[in-house]
Backbone as CSV, one residue per row, in Angstrom:
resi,resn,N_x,N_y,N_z,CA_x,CA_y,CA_z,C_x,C_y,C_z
1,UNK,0.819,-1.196,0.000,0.000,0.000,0.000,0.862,1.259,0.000
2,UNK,2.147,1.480,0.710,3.072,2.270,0.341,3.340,2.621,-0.670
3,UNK,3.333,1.657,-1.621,4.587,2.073,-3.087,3.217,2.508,-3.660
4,UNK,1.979,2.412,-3.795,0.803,2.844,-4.354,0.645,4.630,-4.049
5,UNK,0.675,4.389,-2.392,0.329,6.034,-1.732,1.916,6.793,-2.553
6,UNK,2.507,6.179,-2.004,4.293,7.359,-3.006,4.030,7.738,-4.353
7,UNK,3.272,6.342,-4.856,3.653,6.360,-6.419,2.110,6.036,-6.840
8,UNK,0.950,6.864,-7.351,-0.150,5.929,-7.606,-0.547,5.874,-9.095
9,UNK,0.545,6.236,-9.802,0.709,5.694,-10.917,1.206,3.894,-11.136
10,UNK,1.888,3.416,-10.297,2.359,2.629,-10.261,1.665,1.088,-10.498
11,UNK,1.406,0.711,-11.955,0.721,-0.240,-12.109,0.639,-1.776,-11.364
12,UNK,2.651,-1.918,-11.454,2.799,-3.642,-10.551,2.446,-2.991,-9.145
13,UNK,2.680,-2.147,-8.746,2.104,-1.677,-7.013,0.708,-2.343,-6.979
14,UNK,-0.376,-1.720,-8.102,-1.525,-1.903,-7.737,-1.882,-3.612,-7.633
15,UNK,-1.620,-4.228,-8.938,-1.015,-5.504,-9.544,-1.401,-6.706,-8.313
16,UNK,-0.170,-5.780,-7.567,0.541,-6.642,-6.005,-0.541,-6.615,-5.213
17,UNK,-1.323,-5.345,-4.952,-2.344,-5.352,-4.199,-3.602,-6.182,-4.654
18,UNK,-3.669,-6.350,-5.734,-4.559,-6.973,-6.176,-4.360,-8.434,-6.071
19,UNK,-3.415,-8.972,-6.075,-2.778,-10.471,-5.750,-3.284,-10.320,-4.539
20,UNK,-2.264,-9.944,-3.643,-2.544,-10.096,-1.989,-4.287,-10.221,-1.902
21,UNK,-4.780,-9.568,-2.199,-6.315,-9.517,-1.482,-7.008,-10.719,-2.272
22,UNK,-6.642,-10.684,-3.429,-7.100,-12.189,-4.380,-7.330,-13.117,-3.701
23,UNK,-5.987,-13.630,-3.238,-5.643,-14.842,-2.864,-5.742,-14.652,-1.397
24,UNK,-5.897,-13.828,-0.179,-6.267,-13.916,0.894,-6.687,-12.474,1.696
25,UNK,-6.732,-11.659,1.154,-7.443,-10.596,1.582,-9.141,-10.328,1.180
26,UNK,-9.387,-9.162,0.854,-10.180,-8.327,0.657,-10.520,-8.626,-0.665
27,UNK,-11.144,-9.570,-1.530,-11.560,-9.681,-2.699,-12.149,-8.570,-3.452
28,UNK,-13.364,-7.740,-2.897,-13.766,-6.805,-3.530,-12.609,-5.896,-3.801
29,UNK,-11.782,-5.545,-3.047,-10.547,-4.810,-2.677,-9.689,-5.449,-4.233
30,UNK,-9.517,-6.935,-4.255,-8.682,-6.732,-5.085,-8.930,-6.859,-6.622
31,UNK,-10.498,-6.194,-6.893,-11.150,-6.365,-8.350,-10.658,-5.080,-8.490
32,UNK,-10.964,-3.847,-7.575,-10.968,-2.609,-7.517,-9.310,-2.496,-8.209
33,UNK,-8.289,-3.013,-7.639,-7.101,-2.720,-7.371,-6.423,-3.492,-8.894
34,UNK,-7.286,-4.325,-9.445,-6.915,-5.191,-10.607,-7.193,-4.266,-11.696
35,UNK,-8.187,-3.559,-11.521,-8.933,-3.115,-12.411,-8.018,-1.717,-13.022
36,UNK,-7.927,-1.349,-11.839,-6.661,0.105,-11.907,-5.518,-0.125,-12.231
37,UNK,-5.097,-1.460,-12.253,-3.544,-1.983,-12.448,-3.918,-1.936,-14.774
38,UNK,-4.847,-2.819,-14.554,-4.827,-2.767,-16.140,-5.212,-0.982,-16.979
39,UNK,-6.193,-0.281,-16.007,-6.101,1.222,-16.608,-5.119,1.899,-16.661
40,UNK,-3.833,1.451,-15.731,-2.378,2.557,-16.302,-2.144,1.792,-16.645
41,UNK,-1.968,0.509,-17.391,-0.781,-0.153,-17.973,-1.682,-1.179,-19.102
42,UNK,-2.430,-0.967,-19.529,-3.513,-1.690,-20.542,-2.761,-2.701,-21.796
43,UNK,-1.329,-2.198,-21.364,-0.809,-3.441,-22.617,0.359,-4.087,-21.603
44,UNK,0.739,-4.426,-20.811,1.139,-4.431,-19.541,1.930,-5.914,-19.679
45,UNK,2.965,-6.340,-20.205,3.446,-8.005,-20.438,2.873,-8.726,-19.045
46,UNK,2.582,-8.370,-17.990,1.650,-8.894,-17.016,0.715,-9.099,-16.816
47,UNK,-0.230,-8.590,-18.182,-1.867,-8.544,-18.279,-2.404,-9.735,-17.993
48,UNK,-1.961,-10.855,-18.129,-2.638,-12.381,-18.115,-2.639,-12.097,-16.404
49,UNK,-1.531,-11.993,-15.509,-1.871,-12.068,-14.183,-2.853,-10.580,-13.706
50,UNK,-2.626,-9.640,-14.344,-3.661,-9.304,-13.781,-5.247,-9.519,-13.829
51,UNK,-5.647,-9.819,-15.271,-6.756,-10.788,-15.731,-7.348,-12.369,-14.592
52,UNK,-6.129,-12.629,-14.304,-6.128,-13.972,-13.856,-6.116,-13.247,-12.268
53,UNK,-6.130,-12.238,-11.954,-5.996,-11.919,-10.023,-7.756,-11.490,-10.005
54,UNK,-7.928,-10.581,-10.930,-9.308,-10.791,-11.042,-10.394,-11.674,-11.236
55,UNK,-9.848,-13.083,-11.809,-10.537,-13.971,-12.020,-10.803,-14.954,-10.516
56,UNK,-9.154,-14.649,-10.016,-9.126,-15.340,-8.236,-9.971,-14.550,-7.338
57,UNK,-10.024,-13.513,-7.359,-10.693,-12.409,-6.389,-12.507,-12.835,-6.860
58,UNK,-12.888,-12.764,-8.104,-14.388,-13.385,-8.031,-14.731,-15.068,-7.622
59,UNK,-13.891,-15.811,-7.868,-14.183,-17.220,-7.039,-14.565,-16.744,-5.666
60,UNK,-13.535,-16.008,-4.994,-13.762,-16.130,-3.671,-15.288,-15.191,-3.047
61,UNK,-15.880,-14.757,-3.993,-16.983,-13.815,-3.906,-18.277,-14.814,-4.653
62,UNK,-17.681,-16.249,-5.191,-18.850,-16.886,-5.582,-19.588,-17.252,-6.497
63,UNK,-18.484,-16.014,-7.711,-19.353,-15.705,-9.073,-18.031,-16.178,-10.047
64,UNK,-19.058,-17.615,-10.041,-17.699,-19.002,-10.980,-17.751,-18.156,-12.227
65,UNK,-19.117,-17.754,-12.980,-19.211,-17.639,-14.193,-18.489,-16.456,-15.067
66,UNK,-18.663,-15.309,-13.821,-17.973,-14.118,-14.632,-16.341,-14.592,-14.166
67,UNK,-15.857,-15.040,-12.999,-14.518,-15.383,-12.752,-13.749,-16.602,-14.028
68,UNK,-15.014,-17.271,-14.475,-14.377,-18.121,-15.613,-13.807,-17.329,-16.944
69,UNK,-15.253,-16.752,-16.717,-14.554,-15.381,-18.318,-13.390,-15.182,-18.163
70,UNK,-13.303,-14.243,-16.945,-11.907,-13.526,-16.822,-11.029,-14.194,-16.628
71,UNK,-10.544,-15.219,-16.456,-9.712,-16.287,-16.157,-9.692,-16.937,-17.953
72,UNK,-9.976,-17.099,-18.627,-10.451,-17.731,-20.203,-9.235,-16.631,-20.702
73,UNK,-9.841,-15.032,-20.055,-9.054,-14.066,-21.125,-7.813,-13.813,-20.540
74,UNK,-7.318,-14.392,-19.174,-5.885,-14.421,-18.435,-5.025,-15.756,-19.739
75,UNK,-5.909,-16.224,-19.928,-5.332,-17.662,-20.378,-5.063,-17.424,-21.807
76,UNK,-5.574,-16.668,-22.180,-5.564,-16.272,-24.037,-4.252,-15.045,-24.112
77,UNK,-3.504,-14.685,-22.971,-2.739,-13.578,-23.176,-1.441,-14.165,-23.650
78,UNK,-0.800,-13.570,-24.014,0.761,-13.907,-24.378,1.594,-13.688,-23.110
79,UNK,2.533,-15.036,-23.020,2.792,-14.795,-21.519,2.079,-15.993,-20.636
80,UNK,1.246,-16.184,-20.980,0.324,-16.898,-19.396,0.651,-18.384,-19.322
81,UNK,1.539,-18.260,-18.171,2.351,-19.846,-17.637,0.614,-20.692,-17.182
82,UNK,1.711,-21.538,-16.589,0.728,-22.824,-16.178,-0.159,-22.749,-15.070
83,UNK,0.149,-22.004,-14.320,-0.425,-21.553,-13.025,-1.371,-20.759,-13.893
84,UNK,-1.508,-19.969,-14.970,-2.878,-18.990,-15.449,-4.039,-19.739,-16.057
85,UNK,-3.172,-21.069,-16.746,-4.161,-21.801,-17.423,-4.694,-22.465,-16.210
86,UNK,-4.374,-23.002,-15.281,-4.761,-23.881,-13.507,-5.814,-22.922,-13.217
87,UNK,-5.791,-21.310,-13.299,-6.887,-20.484,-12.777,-7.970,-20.897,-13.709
88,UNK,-7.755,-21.027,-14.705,-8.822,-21.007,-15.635,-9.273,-21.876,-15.587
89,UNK,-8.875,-23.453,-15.591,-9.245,-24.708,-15.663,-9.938,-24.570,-14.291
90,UNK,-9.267,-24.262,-13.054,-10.231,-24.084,-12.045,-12.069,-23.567,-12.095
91,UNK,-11.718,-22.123,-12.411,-13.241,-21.470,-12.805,-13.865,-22.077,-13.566
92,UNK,-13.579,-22.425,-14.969,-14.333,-22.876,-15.192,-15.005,-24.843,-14.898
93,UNK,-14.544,-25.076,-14.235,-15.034,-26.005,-13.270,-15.917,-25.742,-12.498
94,UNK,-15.771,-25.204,-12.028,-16.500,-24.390,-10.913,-17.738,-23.358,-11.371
95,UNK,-17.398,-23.072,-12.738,-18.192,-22.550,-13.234,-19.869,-23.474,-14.095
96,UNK,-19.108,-25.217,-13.986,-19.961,-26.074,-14.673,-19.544,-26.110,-15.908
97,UNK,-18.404,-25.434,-16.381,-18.602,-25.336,-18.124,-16.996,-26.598,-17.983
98,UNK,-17.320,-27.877,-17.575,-16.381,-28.803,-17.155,-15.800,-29.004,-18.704
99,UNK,-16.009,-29.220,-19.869,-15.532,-29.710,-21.159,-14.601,-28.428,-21.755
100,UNK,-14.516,-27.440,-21.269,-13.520,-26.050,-21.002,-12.629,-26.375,-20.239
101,UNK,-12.783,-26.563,-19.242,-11.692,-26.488,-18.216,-10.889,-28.281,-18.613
102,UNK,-11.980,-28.869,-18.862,-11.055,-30.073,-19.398,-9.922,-29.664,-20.480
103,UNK,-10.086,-29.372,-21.480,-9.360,-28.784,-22.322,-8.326,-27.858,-21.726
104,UNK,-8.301,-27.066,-20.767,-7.222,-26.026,-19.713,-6.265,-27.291,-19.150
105,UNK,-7.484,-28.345,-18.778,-6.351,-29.118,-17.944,-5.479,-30.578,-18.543
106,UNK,-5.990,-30.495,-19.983,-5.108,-30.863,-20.991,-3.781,-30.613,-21.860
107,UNK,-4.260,-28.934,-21.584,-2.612,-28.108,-22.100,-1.959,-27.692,-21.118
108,UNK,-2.458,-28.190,-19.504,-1.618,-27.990,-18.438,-0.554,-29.093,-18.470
109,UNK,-1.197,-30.470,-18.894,-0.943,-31.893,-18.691,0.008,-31.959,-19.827
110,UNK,0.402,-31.390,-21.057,1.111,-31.652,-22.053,2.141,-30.640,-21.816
111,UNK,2.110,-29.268,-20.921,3.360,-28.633,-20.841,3.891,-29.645,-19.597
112,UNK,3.259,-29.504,-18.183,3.920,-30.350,-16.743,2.830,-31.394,-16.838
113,UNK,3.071,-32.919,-17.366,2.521,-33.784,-16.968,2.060,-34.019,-15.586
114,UNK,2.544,-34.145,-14.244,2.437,-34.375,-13.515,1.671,-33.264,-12.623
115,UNK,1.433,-32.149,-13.291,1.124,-30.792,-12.491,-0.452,-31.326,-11.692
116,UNK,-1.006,-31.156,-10.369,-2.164,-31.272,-9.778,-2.162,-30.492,-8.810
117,UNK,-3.159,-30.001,-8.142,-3.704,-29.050,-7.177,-2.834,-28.576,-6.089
118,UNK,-1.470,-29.698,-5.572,-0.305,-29.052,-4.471,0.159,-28.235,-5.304
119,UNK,0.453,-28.355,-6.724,1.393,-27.658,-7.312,0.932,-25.939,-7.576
120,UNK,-0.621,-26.167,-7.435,-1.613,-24.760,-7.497,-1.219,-24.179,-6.066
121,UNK,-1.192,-25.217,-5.337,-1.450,-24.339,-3.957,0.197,-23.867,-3.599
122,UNK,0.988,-24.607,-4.371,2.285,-24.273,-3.671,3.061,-22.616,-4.450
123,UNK,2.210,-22.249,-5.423,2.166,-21.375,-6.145,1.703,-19.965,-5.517
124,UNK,0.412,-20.042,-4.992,-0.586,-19.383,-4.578,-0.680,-20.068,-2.808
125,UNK,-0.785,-18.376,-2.470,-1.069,-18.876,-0.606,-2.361,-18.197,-0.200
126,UNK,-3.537,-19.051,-0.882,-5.307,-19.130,-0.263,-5.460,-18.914,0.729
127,UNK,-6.549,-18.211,1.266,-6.805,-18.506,2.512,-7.555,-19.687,2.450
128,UNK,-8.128,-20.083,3.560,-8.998,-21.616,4.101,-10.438,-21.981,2.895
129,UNK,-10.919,-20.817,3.259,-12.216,-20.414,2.085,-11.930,-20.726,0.475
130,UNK,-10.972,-19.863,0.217,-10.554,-20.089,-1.613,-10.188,-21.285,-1.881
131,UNK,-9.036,-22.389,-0.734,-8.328,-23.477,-0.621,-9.834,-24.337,-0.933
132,UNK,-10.609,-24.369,-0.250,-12.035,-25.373,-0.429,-12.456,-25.348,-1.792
133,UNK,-12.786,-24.151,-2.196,-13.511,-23.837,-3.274,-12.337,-24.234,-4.915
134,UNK,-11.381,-24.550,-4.279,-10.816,-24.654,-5.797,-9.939,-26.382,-5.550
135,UNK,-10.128,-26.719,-4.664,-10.194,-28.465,-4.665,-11.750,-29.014,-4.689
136,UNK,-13.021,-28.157,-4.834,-13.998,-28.582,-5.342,-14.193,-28.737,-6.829
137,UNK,-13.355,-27.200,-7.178,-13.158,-27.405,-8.604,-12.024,-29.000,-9.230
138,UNK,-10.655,-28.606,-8.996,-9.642,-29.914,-8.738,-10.488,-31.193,-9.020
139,UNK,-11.504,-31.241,-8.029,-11.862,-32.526,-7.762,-12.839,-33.048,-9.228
140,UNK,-13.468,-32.165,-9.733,-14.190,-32.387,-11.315,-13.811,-31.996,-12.768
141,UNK,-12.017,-31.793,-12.143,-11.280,-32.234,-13.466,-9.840,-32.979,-13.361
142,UNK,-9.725,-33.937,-12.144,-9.261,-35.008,-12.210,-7.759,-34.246,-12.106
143,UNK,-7.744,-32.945,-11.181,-6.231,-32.906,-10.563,-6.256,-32.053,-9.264
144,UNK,-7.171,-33.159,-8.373,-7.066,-33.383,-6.731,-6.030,-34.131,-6.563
């Protein structure tokens, strides 16, 4: 929150804030903070994670369907490792649109064969809440 208040131009500042609250803060907090990261920096070689922090921040608020979108368009960026396509394959699991996320968790399986849900979590530090909700997903595309 410092390097934001010094600097609030500062797109990875906002970026960061938007991670942190994603993955265990303030979700609404970090759509707000995602959202501002892509308005100064709209072509941003980080756009897939910020796409994809927004897509983590709506799981944890409940809303698989718009979090799948945004997670679909983290996954379509140039740039977006395996952990972006895992967000996506997640949501949309979670979202019900399972023959999508199958396909996410097919081009996960042909870059890291072995990649499954420790390897999500050892990536990303969930709180208790998000941790549930995305080994529900895990669990209906066969990498629990």
């Amino acid at each position: 929150e410092t390097a934001v208040d010094l600097s609030p131009n500062f797109a990875l500042g906002h970026y960061m804030l938007a991670f942190v609250n994603a993955t265990s803060g303030d979700p609404r907090a970090a759509i707000g903070s995602s959202d501002h990261s892509r308005h100064l920096s709209p072509f941003d070689p980080l756009l897939f994670g910020m796409l994809g922090t927004r897509a983590m921040a709506l799981i944890r608020l409940g809303q698989f369907e718009e979090a799948a979108d945004w997670a679909v368009k983290a996954a379509a960026r140039p740039n977006a490792h395996v952990h972006i396509l895992a967000i996506a394959a997640h949501c949309l699991a979670l979202a019900g649109r399972i023959d999508e996320a199958l396909a996410f968790t097919a081009q996960i399986h042909k870059t890291l064969p072995g990649y499954q849900l420790n390897d999500f979590f050892s990536a990303f530090r969930f709180s208790p809440d998000a941790q549930s909700l995305y080994r529900q997903g895990a669990q209906q595309i066969g990498m629990a």
